[in-house]
N, C-alpha and C positions, 0 to 999 in steps of 0.2 A: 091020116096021121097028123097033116099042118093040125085038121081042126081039134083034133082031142091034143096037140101040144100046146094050143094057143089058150083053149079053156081050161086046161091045168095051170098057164102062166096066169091067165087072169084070174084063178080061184088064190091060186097063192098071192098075188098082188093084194085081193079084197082081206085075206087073212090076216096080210102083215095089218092093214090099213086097219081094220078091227081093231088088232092088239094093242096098233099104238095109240089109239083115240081111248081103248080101255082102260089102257096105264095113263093115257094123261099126259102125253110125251109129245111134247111140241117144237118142230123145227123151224127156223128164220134164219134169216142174214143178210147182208149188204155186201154189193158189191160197185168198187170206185175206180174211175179212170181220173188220175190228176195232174196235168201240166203243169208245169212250174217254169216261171220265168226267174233266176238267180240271179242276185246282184250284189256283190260284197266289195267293201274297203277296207284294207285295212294300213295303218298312220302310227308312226312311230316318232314323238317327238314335232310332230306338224307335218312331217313325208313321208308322203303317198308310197308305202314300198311293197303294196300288193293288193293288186284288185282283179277280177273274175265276173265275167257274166253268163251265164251258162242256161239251157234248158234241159229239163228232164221232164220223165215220160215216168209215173209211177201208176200202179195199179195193188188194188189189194181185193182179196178176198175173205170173206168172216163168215163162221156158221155159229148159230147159238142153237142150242138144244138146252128143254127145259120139260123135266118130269115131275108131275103132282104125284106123291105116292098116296095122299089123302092122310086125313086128320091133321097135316098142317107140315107134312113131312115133304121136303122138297128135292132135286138135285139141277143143278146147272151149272152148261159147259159152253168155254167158246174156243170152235176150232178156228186156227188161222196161222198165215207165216211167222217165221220168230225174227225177223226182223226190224229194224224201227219202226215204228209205229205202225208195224203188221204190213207194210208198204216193199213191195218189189219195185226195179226201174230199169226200164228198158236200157242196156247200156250202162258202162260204171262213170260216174262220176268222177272229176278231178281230186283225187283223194279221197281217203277216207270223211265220214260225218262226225265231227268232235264237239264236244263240252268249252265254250271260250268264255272269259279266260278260263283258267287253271293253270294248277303247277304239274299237273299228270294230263294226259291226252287220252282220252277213251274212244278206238277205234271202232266204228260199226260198218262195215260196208255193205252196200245194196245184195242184195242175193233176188234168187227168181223164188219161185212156190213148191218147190220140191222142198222145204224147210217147212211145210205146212204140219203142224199138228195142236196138241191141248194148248192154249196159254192160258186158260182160268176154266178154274176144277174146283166146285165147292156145293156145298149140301147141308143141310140144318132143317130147321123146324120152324114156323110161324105159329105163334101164339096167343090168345087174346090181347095179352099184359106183355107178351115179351119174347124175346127168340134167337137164337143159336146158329153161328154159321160157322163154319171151319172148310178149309183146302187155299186154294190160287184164288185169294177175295177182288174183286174188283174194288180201284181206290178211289176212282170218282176223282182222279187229281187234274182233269178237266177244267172241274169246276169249283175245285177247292186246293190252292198252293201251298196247303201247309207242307205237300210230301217236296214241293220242288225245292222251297225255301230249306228246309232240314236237310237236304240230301248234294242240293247245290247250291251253298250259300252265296257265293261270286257270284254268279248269276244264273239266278233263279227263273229267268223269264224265257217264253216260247213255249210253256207246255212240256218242260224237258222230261218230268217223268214219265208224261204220256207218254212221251214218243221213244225215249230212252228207255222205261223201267216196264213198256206195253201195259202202264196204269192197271199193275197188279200189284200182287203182296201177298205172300203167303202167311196165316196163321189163323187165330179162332177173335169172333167176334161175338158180343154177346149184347144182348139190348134190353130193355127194360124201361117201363111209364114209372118215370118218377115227378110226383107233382105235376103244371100241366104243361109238360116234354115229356123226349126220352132220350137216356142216359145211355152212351154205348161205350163197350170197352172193349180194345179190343190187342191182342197179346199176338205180336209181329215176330219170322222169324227173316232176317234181313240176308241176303249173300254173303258167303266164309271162304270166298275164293282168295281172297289175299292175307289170310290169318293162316300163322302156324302155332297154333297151341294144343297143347298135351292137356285131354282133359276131360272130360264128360258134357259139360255145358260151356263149349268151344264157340260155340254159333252166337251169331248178334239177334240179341232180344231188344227190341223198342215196343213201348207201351203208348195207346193213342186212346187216349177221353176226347167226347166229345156228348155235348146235352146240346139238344135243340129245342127251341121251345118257341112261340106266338108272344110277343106283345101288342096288343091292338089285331093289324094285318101286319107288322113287321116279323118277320124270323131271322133269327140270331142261333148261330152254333159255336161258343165258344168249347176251345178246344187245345190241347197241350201232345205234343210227342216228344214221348222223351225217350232216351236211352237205358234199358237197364244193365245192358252189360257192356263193356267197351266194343266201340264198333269201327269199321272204316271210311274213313271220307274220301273216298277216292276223287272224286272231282279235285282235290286241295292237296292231295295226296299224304294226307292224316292219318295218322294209325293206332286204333288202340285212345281212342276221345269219347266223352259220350256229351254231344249234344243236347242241347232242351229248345223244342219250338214252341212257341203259342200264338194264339191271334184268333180269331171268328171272321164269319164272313155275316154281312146284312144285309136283307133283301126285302126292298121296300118297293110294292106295287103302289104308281100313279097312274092311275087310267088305262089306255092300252100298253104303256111300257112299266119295264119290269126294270128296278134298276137294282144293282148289286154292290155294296163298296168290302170290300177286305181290309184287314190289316193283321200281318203277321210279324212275330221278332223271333229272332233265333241268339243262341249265345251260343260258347263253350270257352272253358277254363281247367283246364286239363292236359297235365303231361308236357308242359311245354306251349300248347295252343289255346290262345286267346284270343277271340273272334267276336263279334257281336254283330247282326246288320237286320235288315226289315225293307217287307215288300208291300207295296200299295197298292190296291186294285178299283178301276173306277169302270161299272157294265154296265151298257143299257141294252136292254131286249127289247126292240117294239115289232111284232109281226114275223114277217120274214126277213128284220134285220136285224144285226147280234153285231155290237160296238165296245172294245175295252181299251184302256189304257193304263196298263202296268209300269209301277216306278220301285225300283228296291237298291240298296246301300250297303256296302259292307265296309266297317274296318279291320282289317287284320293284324297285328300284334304278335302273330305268334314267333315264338323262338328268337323274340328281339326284333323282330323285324317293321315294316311298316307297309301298309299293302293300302289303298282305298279302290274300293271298286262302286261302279255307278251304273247303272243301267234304264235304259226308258224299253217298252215293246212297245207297240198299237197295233191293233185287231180290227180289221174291218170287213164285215162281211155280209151278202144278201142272196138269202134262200128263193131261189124258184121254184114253183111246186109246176113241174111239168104236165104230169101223170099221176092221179091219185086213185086209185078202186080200193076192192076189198082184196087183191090179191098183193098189192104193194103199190110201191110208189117211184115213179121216177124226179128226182130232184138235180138242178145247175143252180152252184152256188158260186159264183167270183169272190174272190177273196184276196185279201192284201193285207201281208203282215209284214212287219218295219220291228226290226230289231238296232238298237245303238249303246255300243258299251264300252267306258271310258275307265282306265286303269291310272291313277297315281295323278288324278288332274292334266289328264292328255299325253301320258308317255305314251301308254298305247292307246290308240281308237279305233273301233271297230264298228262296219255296220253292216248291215245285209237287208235288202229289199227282197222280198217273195212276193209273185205275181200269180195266182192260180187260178183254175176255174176244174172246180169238184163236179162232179157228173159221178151220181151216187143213185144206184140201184137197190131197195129195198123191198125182201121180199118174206 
């Protein structure tokens, strides 16, 4: 009886295995242990009236699944925590993880992996000329801050949509070779948790172009989000604005490194709020090290008032490739990121040092 149950499991194992190499259907993921040494001040007027150093123990887990339906038809999904930045932590933290400055306080706290499911759900078509994607699109705000700069203008830096927004967005993208780029548009539908309106088209629509194209070996993506319908700024705690962002990023290969400079500006004039500020980005990539330093401004204006906000990040990082085969890869990345940000020329000061060392399993 063991043996005809064991060669019934293993007929059905070979079956499913069939099916899903027949469809096309392919499973991956990473998985990350990440320490973290925390180090914050914060200065009100030149004193010192609160600082913290703290360690924590995070871990995350990611599955991506991706099926070829054939003739260019696609789907893909990534399972993971909904938590920041897909990150669980051993133990809770002194507080909550918040957006600084701001006029509102956005609460995240650590959770474990029982929160595990879909966070990007989407499916289209690859085309010779051109192609279609609609669901939970991945934003790539990693490696591009137009979404941070738009969404947190006070300060923009640390990757906050990554880690805050799990570097999604829901809505349809569309792409198209125009001349020798390609031109993508694409129609966003933003969070309506804090609107109360009566209405049919209630929800926040923003609009995002963006053409990348070759000069030489140089690429260039200029590119604009803008708002189409009135949306909210929660980080500012703004209601009912509609912002406009623009800026490109450039990326210029010398030799073995890869370097990258940004610049983006954001405004809005509306309702009361008048804001304008802009973020600078300076990357070099060489091998297994990956080097930035982000600088961005804000004036605020709104409702009479006067606000200036200032911020520097720096990024410094180096990949070890421990383990590499055809089944995955084990990588130890140390890393050191410096945040510092100055409100009204030093009424408030704020910094925070991150010490980490990423041990990431890819598989």
């Amino acid at each position: 009886m063991k043996k005809l149950l064991s060669l019934v499991f293993a007929l059905a194992m070979t079956a499913t295995f069939v099916t899903t190499t027949e469809a096309g259907i392919k499973i991956s993921g990473d998985a990350q242990v990440r320490p973290r040494g925390e180090f914050t001040e914060t200065k009100v007027n030149g004193t010192e009236t609160q600082s913290n150093d703290e360690l924590y123990w995070l871990y995350r887990l990611r599955l991506k699944i991706a099926a070829d339906l054939g003739e260019g038809f696609f789907a893909k999904a990534l399972l993971a925590n909904h938590s920041a930045g897909w990150f669980a932590t051993i133990g809770d933290p002194k507080g909550p993880i918040t957006i600084y400055p701001g006029n509102r306080t956005k609460e995240i706290f650590p959770s474990d992996l029982s929160a595990f499911g879909v966070s990007q759900m989407y499916f289209g078509r690859m085309m010779k000329c051109c192609h279609y994607v609609v669901g939970w699109l991945p934003a790539n705000s990693f490696n591009n801050p137009i979404y941070d700069l738009a969404v947190y203008p006070s300060q923009p830096l640390g990757i906050p949509y990554f880690l805050l927004g799990n570097d999604r967005v829901f809505g349809l993208n569309y792409g198209s070779k125009v001349g020798p780029g390609e031109l993508n548009a694409s129609i966003l539908v933003l969070d309506d948790f804090l609107k109360d309106i009566d209405g049919f088209l209630k929800d926040e629509y923003v609009l995002h172009l963006m053409y990348k194209t070759n000069i030489g070996n140089v690429t260039i993506d200029p590119q604009v989000l803008a708002a189409l319908t009135d949306v909210n700024l929660f980080s500012m705690g703004y209601d009912d604005v509609a912002p406009i962002t623009l800026g490109t990023n450039v990326v210029i290969p010398a030799g073995d490194t890869k370097f990258t400079l940004g610049g983006f500006y954001t405004f809005c004039d509306d309702s009361g709020v008048d804001y304008d500020g802009y973020l600078l980005r300076v990357k070099a990539e060489n091998g297994p090290v990956r080097a930035w330093l982000d600088y961005s401004s804000m004036d605020d204006d709104s409702f009479s008032g006067s606000d200036e906000y200032d911020n520097m990040y720096i990024w410094a990082q180096y990949n070890w490739k421990v383990h590499e085969s055809s089944m995955g890869s084990l990588t130890l990345s140390p890393t050191v990121r410096y945040l510092a940000t100055d409100r009204n020329d030093g009424a408030v000061e704020y910094q925070r040092l991150r010490t980490e060392i990423w041990a990431n399993v890819s598989f």
